[in-house]
DOLUMDO-450904 format. One record per residue (C-alpha): residue number from 1; residue in three letters; x, y, z. Coordinates in steps of 0.25 Angstrom, whole numbers, always signed. Layout:
<pavos>
[NUM "ALA" [X Y Z]]
...
</pavos>
This chain:
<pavos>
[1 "UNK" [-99 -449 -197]]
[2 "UNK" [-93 -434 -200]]
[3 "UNK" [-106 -431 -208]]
[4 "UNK" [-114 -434 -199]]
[5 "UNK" [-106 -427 -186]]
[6 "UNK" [-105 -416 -196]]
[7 "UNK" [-122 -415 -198]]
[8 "UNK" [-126 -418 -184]]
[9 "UNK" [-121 -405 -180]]
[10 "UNK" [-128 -398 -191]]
[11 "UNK" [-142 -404 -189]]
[12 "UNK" [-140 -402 -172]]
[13 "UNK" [-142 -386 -171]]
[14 "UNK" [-154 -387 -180]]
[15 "UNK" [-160 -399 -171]]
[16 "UNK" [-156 -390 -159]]
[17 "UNK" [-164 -378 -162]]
[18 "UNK" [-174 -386 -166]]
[19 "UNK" [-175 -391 -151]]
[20 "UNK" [-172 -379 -145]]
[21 "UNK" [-186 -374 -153]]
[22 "UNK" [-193 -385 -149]]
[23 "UNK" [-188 -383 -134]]
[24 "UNK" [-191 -367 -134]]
[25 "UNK" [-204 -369 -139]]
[26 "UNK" [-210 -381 -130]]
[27 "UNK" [-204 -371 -119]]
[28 "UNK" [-212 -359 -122]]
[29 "UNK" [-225 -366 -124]]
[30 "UNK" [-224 -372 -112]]
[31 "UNK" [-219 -360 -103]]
[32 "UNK" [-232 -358 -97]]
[33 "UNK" [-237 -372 -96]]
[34 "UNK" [-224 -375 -90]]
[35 "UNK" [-226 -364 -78]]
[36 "UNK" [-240 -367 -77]]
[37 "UNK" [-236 -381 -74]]
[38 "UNK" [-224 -379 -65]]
[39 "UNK" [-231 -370 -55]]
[40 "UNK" [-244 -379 -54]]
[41 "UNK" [-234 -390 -53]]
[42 "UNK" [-229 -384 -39]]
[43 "UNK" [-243 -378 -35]]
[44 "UNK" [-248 -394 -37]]
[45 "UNK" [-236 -399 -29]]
[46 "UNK" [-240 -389 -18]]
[47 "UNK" [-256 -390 -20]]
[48 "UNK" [-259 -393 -4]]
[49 "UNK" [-249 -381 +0]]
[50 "UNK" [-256 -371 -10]]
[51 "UNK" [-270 -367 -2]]
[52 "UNK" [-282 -363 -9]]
[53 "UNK" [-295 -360 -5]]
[54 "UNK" [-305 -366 -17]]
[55 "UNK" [-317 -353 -19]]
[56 "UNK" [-331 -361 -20]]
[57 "UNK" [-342 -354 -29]]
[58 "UNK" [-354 -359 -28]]
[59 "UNK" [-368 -354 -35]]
[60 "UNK" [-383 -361 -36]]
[61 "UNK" [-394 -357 -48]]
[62 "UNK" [-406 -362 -52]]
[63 "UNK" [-407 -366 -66]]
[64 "UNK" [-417 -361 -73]]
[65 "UNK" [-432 -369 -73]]
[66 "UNK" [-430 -374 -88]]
[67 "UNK" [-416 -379 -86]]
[68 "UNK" [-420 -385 -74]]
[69 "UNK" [-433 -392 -82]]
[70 "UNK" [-422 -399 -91]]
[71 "UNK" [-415 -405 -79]]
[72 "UNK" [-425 -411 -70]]
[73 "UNK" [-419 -424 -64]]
[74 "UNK" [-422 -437 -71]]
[75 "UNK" [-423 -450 -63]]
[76 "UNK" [-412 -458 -60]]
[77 "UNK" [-403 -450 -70]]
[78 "UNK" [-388 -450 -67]]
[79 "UNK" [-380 -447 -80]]
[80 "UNK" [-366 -437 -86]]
[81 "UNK" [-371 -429 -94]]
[82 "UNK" [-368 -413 -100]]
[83 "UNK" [-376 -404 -94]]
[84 "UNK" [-389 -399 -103]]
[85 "UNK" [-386 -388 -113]]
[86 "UNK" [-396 -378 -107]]
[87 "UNK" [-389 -383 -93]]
[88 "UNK" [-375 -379 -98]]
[89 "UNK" [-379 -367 -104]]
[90 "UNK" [-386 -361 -90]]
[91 "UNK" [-375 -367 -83]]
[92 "UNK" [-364 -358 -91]]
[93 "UNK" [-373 -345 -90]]
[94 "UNK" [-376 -347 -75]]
[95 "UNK" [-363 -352 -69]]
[96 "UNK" [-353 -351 -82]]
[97 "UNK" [-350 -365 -83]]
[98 "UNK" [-347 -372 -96]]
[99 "UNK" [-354 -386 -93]]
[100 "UNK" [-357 -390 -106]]
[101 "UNK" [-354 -403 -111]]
[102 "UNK" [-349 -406 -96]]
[103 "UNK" [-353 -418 -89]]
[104 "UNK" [-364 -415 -78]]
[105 "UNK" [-368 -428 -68]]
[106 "UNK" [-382 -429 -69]]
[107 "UNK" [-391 -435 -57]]
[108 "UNK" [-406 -435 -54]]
[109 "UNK" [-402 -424 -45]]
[110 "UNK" [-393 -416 -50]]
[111 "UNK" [-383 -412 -61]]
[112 "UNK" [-370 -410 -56]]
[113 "UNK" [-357 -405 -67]]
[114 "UNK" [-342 -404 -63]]
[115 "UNK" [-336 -394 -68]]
[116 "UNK" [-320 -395 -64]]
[117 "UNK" [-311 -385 -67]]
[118 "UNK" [-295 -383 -65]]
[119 "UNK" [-294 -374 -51]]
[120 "UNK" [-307 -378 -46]]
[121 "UNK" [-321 -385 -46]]
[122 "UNK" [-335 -383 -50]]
[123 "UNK" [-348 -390 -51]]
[124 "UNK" [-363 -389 -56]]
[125 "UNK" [-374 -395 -49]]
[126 "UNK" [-390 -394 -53]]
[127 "UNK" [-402 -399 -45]]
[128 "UNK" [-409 -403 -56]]
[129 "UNK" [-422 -404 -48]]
[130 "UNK" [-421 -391 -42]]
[131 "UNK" [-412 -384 -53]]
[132 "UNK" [-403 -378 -42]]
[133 "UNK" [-388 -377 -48]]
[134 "UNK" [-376 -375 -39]]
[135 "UNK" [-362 -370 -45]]
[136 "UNK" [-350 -373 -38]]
[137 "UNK" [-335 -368 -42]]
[138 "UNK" [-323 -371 -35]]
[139 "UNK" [-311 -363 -39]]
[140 "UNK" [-297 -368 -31]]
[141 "UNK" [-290 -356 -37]]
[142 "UNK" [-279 -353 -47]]
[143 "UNK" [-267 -362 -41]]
[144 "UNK" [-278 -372 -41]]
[145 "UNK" [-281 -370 -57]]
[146 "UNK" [-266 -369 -60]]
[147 "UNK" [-265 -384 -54]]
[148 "UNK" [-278 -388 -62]]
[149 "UNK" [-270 -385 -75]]
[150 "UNK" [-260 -392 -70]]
[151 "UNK" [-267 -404 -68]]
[152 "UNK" [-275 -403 -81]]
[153 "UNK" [-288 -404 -73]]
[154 "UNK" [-301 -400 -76]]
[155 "UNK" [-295 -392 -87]]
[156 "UNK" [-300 -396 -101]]
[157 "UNK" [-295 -399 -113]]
[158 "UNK" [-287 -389 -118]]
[159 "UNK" [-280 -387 -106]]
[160 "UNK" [-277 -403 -107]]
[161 "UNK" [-273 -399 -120]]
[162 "UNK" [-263 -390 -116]]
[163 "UNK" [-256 -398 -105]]
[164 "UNK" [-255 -410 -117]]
[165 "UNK" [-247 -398 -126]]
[166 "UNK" [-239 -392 -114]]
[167 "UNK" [-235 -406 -111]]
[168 "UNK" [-230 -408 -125]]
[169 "UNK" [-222 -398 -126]]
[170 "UNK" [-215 -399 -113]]
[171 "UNK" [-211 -412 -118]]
[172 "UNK" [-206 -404 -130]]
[173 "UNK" [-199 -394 -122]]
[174 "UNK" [-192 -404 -110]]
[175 "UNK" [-189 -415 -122]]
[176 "UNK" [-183 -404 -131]]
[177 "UNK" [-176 -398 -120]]
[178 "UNK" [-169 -411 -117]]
[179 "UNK" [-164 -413 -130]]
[180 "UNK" [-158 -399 -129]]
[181 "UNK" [-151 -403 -116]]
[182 "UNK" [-146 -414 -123]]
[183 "UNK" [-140 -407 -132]]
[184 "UNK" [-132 -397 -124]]
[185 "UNK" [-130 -409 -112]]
[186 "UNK" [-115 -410 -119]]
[187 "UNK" [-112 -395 -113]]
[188 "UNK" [-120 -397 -101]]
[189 "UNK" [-114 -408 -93]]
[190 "UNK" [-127 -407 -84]]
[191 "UNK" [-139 -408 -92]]
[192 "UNK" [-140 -423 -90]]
[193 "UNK" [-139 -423 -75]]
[194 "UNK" [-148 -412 -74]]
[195 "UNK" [-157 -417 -83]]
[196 "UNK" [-154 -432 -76]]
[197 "UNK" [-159 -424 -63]]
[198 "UNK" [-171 -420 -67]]
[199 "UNK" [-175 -434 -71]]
[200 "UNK" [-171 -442 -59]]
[201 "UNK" [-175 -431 -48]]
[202 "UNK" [-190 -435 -51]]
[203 "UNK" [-188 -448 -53]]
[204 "UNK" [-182 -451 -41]]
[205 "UNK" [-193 -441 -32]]
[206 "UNK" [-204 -451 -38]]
[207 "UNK" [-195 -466 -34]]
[208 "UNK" [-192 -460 -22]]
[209 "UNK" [-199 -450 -15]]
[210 "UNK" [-214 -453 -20]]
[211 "UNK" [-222 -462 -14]]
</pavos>
């Protein structure tokens, strides 16, 4: 029993700066993420007492008489589907869109493509009889965008990706910070009831005052 109360001392500072690494790290990568969240948290709690006006652009072209060869209406045709490559490619030199390889709603009348973004709204529609196409983009403004990021919507894969890896190491940093708290809760008699506190203050809010 000596040896080991004698080696338990030993391995502990190594262990603890090991932690401490961990802790400072997962901290600094997620500094920003953690801001990013904490404001947009309060602006979604408040989102009905934050005003915004949304600013509406709206444009109309004609496509060109080839183009609009290739997409004369077939009967009874309902279908998803891309929009054509020489389509996508007028579509990004006229309007700047990227609408390759997004779905489009195809009807004997019309071609209608979404194009949701975070902050706002846009859409695609093309007469395909008459070729007349109308452009609409809605932009809700940066409050708006922040909250979008938030949310995770309409934002794409890489941002997905981000929130998956920011996650991760919060759970690094809140787990690792407990463990430090454990640590040094012998010369803190109040890290328990603190950390107690911020357990149960939640917990009871949703039991009792959530309906």
């Amino acid at each position: 029993m000596n040896t080991a109360a004698s080696i338990a001392p030993a391995r502990r500072p190594g262990w603890l700066k090991t932690l401490h690494q961990w802790h400072w790290i997962s901290s600094a990568i997620c500094l920003l993420g953690m801001v990013l969240f904490a404001v947009t948290g309060i602006t979604l709690n408040h989102a009905a007492d934050i005003g915004s006006k949304p600013t509406v652009l709206r444009q109309q072209l004609q496509l060109p008489e080839a183009l609009q060869a290739q997409l004369a209406p077939a009967a009874a045709e309902a279908r998803q589907a891309p929009l054509p490559p020489a389509l996508a490619a007028w579509a990004a030199a006229a309007l700047g869109i990227e609408a390759a390889d997004q779905e489009a709603e195809w009807s004997p009348e019309e071609i209608y493509l979404a194009l949701p973004r975070p902050g706002g709204d846009a859409w695609l529609r093309i007469d395909r009889e008459s070729g007349e196409a109308e452009y609409e983009v809605t932009d809700r403004g940066w409050i708006s965008y922040l909250n979008d990021l938030h949310k995770g919507r309409h934002t794409g894969g890489a941002w997905r990706w981000f929130i998956d890896i920011f996650s991760a190491a919060c759970l690094v940093f809140s787990l690792s910070g407990l463990l430090i708290l454990k640590y040094h809760a012998g010369n803190r008699p109040g890290t328990w009831p603190l950390v107690g506190l911020g357990a149960l203050v939640p917990l009871l809010l949703a039991l009792l005052l959530m309906h």
